[in-house]
KELO-395141 format. One line per 5 residues: number of its first residue (from 0); their letters; for each residue y negated, x negated, z of N, C-alpha, C, O, CB. Coordinates in Angstrom, 3 decimals, m for minus. Each point is the difference from the previous one (the first is absolute). Glycine has a CB too. Example, Ala and Ser with C-alpha at 12.3 -4.5 7.8 and 13.67 -1.06 7.14 Angstrom:
KELO-395141
0> AS> 5.690:m13.190:7.800:m1.190:0.890:0.000:m1.200:m0.900:0.000:0.019:m1.036:0.665:1.154:2.928:0.581; m2.223:m1.542:m1.966:m1.190:m0.820:0.060:m1.090:0.770:0.730:m1.108:m0.509:0.169:1.736:m0.675:m2.314 $
***
This chain:
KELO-395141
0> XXXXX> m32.836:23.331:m20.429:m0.296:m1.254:0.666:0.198:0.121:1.499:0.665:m0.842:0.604:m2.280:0.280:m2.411; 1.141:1.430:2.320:0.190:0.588:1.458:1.466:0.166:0.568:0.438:m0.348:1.097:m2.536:1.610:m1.628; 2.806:m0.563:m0.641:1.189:0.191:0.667:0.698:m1.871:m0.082:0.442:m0.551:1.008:m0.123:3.870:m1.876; m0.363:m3.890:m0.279:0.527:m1.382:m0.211:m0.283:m0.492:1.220:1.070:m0.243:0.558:m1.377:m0.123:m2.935; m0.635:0.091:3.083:m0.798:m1.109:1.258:1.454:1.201:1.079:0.926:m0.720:0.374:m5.197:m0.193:m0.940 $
5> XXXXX> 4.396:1.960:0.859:0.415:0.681:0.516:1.691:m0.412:0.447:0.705:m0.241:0.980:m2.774:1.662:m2.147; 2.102:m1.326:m0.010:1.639:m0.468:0.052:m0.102:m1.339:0.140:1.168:m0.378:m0.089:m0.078:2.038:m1.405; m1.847:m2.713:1.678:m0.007:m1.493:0.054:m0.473:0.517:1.308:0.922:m0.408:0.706:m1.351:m1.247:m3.103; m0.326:2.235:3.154:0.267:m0.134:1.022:1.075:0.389:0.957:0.098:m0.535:1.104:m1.910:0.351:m1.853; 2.585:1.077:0.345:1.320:0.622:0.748:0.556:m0.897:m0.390:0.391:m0.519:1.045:m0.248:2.795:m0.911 $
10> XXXXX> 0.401:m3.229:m1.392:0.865:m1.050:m0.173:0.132:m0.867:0.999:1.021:m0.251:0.640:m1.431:0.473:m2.633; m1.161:m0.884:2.159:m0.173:m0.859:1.016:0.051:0.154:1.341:m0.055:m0.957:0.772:m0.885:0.397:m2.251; 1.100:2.346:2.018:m0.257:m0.064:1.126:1.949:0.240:0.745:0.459:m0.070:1.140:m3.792:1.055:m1.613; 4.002:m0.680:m0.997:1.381:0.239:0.278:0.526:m1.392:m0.004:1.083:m0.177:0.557:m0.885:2.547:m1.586; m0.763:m3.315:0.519:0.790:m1.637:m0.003:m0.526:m1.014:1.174:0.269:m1.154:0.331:m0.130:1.247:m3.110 $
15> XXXXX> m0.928:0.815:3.185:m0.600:m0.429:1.593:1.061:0.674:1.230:0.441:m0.524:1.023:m3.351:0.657:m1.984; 3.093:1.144:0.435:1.205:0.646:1.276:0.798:m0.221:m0.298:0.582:0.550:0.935:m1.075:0.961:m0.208; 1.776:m2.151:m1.667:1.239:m0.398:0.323:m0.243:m1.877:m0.108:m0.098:m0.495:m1.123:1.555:3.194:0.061; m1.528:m3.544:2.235:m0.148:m1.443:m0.256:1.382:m0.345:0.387:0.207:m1.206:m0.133:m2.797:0.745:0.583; 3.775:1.245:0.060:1.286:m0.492:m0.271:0.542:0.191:m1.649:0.981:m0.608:m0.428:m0.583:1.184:3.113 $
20> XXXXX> m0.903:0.011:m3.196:0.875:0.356:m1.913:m0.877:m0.938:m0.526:0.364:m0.167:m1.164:0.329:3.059:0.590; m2.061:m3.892:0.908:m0.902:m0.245:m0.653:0.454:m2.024:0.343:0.022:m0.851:m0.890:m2.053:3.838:1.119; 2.343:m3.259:1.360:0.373:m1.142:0.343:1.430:m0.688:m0.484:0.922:0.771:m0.264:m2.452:0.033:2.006; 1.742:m2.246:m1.868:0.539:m0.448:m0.424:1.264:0.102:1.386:m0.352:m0.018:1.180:m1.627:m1.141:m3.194; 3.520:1.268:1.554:1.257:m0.522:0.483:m0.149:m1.408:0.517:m0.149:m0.925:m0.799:1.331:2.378:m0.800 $
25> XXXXX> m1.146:m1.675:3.016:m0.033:m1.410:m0.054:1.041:m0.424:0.702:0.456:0.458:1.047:m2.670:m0.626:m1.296; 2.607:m0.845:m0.468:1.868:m0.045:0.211:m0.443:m1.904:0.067:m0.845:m0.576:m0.686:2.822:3.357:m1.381; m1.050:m3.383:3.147:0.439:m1.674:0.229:1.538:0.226:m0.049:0.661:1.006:0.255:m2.763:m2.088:1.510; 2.521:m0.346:m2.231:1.208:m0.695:m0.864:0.078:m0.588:1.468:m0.715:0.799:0.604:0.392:m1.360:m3.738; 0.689:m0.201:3.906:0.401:m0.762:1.212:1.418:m0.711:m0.670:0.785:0.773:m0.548:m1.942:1.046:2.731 $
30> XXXXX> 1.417:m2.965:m2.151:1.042:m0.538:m0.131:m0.026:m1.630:0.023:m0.771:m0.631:0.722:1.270:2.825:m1.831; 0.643:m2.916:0.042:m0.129:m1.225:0.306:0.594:m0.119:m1.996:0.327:0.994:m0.650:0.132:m1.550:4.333; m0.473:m0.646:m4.146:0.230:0.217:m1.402:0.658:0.705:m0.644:m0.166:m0.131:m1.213:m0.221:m1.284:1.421; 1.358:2.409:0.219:0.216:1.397:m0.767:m1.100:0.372:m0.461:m0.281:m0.147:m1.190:1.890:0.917:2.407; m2.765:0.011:0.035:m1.017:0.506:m0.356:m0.786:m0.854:m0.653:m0.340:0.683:m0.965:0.603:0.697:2.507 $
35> XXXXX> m0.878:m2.612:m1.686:m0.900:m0.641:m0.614:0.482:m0.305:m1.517:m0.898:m0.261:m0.800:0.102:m0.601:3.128; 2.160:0.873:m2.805:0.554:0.619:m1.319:0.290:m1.491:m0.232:m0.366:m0.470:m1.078:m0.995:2.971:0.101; 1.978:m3.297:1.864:0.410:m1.556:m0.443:0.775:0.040:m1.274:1.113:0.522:m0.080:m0.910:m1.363:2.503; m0.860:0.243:m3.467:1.481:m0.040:m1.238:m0.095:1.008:m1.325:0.502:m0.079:m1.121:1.242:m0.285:3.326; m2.750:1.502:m1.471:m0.545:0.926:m0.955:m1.409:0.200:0.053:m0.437:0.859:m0.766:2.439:0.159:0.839 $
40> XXXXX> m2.686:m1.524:0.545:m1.627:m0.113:0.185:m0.516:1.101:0.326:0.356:1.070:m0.491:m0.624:m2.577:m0.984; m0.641:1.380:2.349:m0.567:1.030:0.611:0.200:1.708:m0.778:0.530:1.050:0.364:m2.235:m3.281:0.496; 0.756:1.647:m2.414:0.287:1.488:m0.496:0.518:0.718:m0.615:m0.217:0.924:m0.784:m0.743:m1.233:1.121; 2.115:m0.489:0.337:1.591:0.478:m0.789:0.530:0.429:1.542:1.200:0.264:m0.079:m0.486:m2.328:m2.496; m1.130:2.192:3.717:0.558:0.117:1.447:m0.440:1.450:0.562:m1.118:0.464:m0.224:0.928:m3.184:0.682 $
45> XXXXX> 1.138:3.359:0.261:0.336:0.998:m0.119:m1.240:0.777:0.768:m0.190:1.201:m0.188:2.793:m1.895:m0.190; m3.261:0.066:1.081:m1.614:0.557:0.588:m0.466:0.617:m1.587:m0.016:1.184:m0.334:m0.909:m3.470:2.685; 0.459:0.753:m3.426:m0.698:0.792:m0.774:0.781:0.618:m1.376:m0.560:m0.067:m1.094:m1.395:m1.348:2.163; 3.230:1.990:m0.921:0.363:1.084:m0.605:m0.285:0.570:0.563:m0.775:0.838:m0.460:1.977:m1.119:m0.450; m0.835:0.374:2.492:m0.316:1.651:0.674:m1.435:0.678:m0.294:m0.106:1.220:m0.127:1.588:m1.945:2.218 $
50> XXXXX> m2.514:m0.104:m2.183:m1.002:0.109:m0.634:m0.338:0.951:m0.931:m0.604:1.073:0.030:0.848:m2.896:0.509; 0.316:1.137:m1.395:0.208:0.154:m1.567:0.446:1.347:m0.172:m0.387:0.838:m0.814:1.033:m3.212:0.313; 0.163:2.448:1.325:1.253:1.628:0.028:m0.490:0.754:0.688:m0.133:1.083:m0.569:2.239:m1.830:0.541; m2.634:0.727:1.483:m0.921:1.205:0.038:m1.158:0.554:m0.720:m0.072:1.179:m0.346:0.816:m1.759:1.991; m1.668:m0.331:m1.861:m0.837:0.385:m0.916:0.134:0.878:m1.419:m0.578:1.024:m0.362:0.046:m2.923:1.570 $
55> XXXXX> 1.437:1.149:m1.792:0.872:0.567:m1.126:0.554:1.837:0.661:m0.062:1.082:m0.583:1.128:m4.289:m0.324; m0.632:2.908:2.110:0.105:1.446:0.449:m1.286:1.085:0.393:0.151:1.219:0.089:1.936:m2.430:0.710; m3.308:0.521:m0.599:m1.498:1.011:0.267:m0.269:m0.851:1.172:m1.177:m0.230:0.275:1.562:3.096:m1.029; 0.395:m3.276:1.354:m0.124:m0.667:1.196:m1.193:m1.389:0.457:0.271:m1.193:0.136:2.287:2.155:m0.525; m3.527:m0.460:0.501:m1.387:m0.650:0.334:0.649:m1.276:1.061:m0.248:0.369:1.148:m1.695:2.212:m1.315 $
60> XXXXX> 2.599:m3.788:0.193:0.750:m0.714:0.253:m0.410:m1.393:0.120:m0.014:m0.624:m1.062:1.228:2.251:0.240; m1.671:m2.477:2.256:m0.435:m1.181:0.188:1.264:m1.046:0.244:0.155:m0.098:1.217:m2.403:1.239:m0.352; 2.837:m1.642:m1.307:1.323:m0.795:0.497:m0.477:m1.524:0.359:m0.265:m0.814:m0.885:2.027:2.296:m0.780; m1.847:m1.797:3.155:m0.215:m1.217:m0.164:1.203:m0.996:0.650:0.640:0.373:0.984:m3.173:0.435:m1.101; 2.798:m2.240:m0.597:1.092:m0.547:0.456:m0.557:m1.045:0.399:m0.719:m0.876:m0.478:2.347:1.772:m0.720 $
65> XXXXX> m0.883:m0.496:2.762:m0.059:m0.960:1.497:1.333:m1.158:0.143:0.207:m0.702:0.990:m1.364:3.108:0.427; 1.744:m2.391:m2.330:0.966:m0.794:m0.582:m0.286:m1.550:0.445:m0.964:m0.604:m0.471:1.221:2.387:m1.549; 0.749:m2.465:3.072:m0.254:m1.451:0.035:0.844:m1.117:0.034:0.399:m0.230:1.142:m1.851:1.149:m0.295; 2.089:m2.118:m2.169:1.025:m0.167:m0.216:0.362:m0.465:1.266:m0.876:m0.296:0.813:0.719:0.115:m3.129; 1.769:0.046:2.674:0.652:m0.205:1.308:m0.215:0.327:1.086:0.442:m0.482:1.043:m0.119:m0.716:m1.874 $
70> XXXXX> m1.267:2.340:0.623:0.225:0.726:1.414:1.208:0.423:0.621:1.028:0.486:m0.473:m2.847:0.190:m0.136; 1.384:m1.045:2.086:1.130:1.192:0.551:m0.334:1.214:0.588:m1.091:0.448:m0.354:2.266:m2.135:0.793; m0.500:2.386:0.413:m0.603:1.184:0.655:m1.149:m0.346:1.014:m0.961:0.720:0.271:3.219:0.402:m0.546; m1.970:m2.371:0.783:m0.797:m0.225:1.165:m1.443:m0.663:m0.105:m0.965:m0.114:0.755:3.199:m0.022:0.187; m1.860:m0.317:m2.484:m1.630:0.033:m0.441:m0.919:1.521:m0.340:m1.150:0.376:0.223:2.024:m2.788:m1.375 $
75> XXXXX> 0.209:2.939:0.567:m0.846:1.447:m0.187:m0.145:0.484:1.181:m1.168:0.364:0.128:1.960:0.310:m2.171; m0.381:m0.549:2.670:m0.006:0.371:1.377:m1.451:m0.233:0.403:m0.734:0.813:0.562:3.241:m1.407:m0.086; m2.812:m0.694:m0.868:m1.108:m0.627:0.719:m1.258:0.134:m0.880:m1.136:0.071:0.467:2.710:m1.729:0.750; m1.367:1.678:m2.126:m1.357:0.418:m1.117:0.097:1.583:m0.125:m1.117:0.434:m0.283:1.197:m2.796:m1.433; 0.817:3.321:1.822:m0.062:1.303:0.082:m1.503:1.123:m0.151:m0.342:0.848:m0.823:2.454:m1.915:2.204 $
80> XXXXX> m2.795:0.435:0.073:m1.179:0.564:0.291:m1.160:m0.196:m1.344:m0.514:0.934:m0.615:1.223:m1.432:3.367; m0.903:m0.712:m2.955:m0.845:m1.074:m0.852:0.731:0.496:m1.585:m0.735:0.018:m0.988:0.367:m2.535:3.158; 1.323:2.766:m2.253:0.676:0.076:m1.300:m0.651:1.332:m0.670:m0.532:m0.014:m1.110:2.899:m1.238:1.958; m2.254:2.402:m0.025:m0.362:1.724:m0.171:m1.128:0.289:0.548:m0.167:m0.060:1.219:2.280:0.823:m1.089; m3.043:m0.406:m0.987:m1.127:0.187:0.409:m0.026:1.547:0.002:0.640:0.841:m0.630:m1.610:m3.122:m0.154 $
85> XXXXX> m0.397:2.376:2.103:m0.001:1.526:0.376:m0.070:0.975:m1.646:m0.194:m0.488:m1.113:m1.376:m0.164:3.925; 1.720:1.613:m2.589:m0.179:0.947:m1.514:1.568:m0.350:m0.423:0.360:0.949:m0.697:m3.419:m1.300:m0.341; 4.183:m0.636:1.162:1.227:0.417:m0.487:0.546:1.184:0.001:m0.043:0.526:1.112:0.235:m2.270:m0.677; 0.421:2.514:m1.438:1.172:1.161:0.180:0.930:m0.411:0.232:0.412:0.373:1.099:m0.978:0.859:m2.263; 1.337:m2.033:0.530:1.430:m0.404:m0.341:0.310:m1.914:0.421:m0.853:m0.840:m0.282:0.708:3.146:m2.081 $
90> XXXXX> 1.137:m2.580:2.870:0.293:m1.266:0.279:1.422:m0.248:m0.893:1.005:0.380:0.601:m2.330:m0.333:1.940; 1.482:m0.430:m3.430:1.342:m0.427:m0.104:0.677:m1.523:0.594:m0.457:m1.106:m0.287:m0.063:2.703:m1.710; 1.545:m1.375:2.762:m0.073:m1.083:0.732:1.407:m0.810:m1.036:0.945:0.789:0.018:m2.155:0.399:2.916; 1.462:m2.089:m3.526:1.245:m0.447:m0.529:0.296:m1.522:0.621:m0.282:m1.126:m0.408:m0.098:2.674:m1.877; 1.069:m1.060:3.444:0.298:m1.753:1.335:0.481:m1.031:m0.782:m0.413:m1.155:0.099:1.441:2.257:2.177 $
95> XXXXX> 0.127:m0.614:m3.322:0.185:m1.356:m0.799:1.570:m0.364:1.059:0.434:0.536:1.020:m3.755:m1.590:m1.905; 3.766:0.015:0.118:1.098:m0.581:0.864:m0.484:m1.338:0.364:0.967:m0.761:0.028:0.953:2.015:m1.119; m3.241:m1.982:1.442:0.114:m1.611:0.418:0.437:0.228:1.080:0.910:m0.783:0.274:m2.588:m0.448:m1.276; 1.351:2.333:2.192:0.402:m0.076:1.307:1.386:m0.607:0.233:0.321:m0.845:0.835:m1.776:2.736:m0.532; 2.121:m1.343:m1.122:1.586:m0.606:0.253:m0.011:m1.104:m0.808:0.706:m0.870:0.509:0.660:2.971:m0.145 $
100> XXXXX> m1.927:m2.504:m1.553:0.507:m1.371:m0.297:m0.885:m0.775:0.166:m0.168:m0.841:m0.882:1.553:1.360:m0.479; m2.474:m0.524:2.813:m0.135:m0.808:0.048:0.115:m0.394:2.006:m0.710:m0.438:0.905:m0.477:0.746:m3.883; 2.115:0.043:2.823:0.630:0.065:1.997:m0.205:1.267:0.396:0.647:0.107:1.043:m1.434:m2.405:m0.045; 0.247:3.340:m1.237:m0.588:0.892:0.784:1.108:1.121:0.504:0.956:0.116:m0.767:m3.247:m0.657:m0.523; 2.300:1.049:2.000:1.035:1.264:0.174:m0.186:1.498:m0.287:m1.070:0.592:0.137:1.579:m2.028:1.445 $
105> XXXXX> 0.480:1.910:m1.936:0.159:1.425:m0.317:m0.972:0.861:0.908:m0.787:0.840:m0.436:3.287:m1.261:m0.257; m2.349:0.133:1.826:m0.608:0.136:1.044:m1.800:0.477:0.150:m0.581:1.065:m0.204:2.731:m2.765:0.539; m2.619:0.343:0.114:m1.043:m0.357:m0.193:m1.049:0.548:m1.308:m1.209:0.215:0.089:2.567:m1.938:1.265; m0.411:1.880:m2.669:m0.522:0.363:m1.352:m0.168:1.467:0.266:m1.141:0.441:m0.138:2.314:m2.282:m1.450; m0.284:2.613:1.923:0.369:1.329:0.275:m1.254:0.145:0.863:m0.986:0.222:m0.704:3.774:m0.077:0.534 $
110> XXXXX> m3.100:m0.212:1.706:m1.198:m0.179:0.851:m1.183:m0.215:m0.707:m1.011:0.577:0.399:2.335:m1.427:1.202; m1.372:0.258:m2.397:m1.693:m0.686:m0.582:m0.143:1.218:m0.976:m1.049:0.644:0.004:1.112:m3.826:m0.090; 0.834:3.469:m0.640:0.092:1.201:m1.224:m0.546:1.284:0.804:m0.958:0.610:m0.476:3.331:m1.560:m1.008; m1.690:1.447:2.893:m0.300:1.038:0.684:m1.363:0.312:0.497:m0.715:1.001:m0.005:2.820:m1.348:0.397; m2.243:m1.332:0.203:m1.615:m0.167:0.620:m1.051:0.103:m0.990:m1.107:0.456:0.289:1.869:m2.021:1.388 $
115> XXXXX> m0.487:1.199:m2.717:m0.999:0.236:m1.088:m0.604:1.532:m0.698:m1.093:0.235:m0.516:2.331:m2.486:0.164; 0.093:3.253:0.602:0.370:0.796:m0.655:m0.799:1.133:0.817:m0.636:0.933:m0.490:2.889:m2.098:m0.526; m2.068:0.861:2.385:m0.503:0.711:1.351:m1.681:m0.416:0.186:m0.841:0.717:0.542:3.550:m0.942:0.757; m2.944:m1.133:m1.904:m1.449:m0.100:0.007:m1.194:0.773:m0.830:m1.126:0.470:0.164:2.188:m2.423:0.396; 0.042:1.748:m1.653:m1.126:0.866:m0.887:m0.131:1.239:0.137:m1.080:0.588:0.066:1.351:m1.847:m1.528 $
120> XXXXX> 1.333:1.987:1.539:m0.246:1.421:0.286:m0.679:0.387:1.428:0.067:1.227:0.079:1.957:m0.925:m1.609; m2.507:m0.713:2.427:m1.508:m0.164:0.524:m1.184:m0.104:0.104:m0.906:0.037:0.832:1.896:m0.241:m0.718; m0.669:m0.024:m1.807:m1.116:m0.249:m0.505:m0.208:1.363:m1.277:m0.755:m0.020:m0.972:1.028:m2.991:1.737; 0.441:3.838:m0.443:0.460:0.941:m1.155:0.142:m0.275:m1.256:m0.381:0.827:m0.829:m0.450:0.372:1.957; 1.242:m2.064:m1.415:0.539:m0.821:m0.940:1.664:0.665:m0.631:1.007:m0.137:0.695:m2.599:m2.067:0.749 $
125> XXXXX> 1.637:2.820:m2.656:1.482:m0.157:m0.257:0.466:m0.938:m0.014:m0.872:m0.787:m0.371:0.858:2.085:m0.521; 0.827:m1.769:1.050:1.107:m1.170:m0.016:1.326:0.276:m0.793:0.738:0.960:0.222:m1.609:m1.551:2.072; 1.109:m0.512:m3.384:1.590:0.401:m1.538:0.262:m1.393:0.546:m0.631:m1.008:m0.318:0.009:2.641:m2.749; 1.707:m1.562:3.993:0.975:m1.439:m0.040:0.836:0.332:m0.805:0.815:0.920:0.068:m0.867:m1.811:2.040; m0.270:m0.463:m3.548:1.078:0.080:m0.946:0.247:m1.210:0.292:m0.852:m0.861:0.222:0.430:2.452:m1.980 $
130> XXXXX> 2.377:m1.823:1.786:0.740:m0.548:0.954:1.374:m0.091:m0.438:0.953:m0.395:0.671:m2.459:1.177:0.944; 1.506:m0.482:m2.497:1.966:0.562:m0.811:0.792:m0.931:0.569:m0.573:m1.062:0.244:0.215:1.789:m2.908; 1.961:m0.629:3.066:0.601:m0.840:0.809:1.112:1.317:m0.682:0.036:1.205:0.245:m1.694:m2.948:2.270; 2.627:0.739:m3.604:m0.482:m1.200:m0.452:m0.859:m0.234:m1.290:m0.024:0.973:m0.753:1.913:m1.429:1.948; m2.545:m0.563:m1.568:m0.951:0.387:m0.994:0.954:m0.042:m1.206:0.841:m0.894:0.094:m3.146:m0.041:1.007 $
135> XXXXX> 2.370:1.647:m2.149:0.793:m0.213:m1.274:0.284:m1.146:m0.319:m0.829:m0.853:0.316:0.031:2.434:m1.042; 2.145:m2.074:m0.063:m0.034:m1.109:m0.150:m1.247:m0.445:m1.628:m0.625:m1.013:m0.313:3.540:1.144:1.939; m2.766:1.161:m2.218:m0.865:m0.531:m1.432:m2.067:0.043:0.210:m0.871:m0.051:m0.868:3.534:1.514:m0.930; m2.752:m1.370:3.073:m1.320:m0.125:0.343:m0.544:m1.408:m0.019:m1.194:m0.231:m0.187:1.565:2.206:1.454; 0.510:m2.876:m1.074:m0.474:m1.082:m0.045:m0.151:m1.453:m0.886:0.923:0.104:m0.808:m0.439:1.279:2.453 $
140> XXXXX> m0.896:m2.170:m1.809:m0.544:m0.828:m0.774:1.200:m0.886:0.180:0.849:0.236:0.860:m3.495:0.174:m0.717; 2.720:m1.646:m1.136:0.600:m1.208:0.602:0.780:m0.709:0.639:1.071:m0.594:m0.125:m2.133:1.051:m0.216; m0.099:m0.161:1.402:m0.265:m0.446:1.384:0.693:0.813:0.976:0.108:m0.490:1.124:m2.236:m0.306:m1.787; 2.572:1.833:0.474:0.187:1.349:0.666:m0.386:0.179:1.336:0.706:0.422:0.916:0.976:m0.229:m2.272; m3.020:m0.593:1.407:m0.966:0.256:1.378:m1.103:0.942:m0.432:m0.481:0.806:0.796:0.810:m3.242:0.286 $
145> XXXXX> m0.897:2.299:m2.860:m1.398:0.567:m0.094:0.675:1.152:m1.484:0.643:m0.175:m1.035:m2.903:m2.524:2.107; 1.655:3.800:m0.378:0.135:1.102:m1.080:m0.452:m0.132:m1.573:m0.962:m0.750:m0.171:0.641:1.988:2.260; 0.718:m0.795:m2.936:m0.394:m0.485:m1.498:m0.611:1.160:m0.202:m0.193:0.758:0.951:1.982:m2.333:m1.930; m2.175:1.881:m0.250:m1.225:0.875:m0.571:0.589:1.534:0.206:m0.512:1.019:0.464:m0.476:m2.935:m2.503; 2.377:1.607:1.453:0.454:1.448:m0.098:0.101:0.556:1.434:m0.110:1.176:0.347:1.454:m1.596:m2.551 $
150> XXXXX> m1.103:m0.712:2.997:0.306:0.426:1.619:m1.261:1.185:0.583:0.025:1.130:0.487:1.119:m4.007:0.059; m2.295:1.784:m0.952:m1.597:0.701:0.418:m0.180:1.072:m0.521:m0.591:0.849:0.667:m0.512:m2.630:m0.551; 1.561:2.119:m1.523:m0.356:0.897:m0.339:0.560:1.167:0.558:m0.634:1.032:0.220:0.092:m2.315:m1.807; 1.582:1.127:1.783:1.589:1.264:0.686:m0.863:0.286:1.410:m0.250:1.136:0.403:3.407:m2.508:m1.285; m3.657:m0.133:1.708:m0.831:0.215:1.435:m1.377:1.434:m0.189:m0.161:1.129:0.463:0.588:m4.459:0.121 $
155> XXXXX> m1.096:2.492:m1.452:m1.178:0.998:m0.394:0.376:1.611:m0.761:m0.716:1.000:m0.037:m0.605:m3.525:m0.339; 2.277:2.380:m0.010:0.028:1.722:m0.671:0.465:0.531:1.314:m0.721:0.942:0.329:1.547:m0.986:m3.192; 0.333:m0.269:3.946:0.848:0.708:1.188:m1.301:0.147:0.216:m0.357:1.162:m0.190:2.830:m1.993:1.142; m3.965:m0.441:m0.386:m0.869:0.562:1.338:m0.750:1.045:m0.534:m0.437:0.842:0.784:0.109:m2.988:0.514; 0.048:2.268:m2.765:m0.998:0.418:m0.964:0.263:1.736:0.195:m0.926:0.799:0.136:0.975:m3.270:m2.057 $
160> XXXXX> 1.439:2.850:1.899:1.146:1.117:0.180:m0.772:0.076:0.965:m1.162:0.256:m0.316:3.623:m0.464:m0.514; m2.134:0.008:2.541:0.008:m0.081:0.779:m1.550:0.438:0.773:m0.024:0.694:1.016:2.182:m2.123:m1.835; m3.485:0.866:0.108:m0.915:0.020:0.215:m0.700:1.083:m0.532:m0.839:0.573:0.695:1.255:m2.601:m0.323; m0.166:2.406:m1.585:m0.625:0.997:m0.198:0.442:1.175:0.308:m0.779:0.951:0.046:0.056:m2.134:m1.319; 2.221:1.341:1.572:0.718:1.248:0.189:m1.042:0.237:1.765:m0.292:1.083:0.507:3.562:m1.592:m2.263 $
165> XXXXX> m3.492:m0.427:2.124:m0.740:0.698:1.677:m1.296:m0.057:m1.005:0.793:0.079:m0.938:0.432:m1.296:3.990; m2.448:1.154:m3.682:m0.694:m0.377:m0.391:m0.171:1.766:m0.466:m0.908:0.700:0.449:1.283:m3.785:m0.703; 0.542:3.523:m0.588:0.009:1.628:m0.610:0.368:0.873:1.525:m0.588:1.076:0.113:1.781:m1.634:m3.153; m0.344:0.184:4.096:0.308:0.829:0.734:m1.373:m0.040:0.806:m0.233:1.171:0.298:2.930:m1.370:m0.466; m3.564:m0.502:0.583:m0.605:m0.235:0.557:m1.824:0.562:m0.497:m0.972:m0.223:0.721:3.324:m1.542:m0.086 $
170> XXXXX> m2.429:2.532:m2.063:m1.145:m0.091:m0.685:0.718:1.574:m0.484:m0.567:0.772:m0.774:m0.535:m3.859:0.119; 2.379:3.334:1.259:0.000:1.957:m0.034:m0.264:0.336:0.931:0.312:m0.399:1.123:1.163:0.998:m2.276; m2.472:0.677:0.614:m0.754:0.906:0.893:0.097:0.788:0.906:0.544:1.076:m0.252:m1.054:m1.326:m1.034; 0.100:0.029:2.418:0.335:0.719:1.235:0.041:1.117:m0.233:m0.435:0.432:m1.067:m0.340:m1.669:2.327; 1.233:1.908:m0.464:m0.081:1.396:0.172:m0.747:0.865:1.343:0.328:0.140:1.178:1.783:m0.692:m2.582 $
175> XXXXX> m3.576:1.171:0.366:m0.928:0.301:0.708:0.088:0.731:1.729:0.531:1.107:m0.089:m1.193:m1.092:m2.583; 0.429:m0.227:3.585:0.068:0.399:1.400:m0.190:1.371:m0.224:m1.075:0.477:m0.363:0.235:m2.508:1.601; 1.824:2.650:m1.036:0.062:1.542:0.537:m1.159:0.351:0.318:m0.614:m0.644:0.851:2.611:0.604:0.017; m2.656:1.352:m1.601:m1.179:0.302:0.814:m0.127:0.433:1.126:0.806:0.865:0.344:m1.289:m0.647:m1.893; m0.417:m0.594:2.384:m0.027:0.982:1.522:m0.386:1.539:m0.506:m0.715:0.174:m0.986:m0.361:m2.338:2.827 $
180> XXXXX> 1.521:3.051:m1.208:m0.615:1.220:m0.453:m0.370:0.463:1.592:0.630:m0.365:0.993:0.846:1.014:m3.605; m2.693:0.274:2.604:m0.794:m0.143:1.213:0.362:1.195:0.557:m0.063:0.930:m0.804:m1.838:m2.338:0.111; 2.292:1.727:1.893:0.865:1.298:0.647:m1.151:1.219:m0.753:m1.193:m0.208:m0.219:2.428:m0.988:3.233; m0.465:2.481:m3.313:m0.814:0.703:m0.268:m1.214:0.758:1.013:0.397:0.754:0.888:1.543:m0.853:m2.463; m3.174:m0.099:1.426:m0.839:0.884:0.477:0.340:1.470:0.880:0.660:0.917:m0.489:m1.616:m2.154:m1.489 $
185> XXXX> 0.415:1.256:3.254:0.226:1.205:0.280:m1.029:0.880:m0.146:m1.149:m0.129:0.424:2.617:m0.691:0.798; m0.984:1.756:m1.865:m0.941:1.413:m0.033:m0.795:0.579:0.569:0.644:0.900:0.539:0.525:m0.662:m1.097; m2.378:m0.103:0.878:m0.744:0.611:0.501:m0.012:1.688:0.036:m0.116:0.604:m1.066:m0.766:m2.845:0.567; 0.967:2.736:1.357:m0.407:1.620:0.326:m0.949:0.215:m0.521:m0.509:1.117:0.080:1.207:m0.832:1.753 $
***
């Protein structure tokens, strides 16, 4: 009985010292109806596969989608701060093309993408601008503005790849600091 309470207490006192292997991945979607999954519904959209797929990988994994239809960059731009809340790891930023179809310039889109990109990582924030140029032609729906299911899914396995491969590099074990060894003692007469 003694030893049982024993090992429940070393259990508990070892899931108290690692609260990074124990805390959740917390990952934001940023976009404009790509990300909000127009056409395939939210949970068919490639936030919550990525979800789905890290977890499925061990990956303790919060995905939330900041997704807002017709955005442009310069709205994200502007909800950015408000969008990612402190405790984020990961930002995936996906700008979308309204900037250009809807007046905006190469320019300007490019700038807002950078400024955003530069904000967070200030915030030590990773930052995944997924951005393909050009996007496949069989990614898209219809409409050929909004990605179809298979599109999201192809999105979510690349970030899923992508995320956990730093996720394993990042959770191998250092290599312990050289010991100091202390000059040897001098001898006494």
């Amino acid at each position: 009985m003694v030893f049982a309470l024993r090992v429940l207490a070393v259990a508990a006192a070892l899931s108290f010292a690692s609260p990074v292997a124990a805390s959740a991945l917390n990952i934001v979607a940023i976009g404009a109806s790509n990300t909000t999954g127009f056409g395939v519904g939210a949970a068919n959209a490639y936030p919550a596969l990525l979800q789905a797929l890290l977890r499925k990988k061990g990956i303790k994994a919060d995905v939330t989608n900041a997704g807002v239809n017709g955005d442009v960059t310069a709205g994200m731009l502007n909800r950015i701060d408000s969008a990612v809340p402190k405790g984020t790891d990961i930002v995936i930023l996906q700008p979308g093309g309204n900037d250009l179809r809807f007046f905006g310039t190469k320019e300007r889109r490019s700038a807002n993408i950078a400024t955003m990109a530069a904000r967070l990582r200030a915030r030590h924030i990773r930052v995944i601008v997924y951005d393909p140029n050009p996007v496949p032609a069989d990614f898209y729906q219809w409409d050929h503005i909004h990605f179809n299911a298979a599109a999201h899914a192809k999105i979510a396995a690349t970030l899923a790849a992508q995320i956990s491969a730093q996720v394993s590099a990042s959770a191998k074990p250092q290599p312990a600091p050289a010991a100091a060894t202390a000059p040897a003692a001098a001898s006494k007469p």
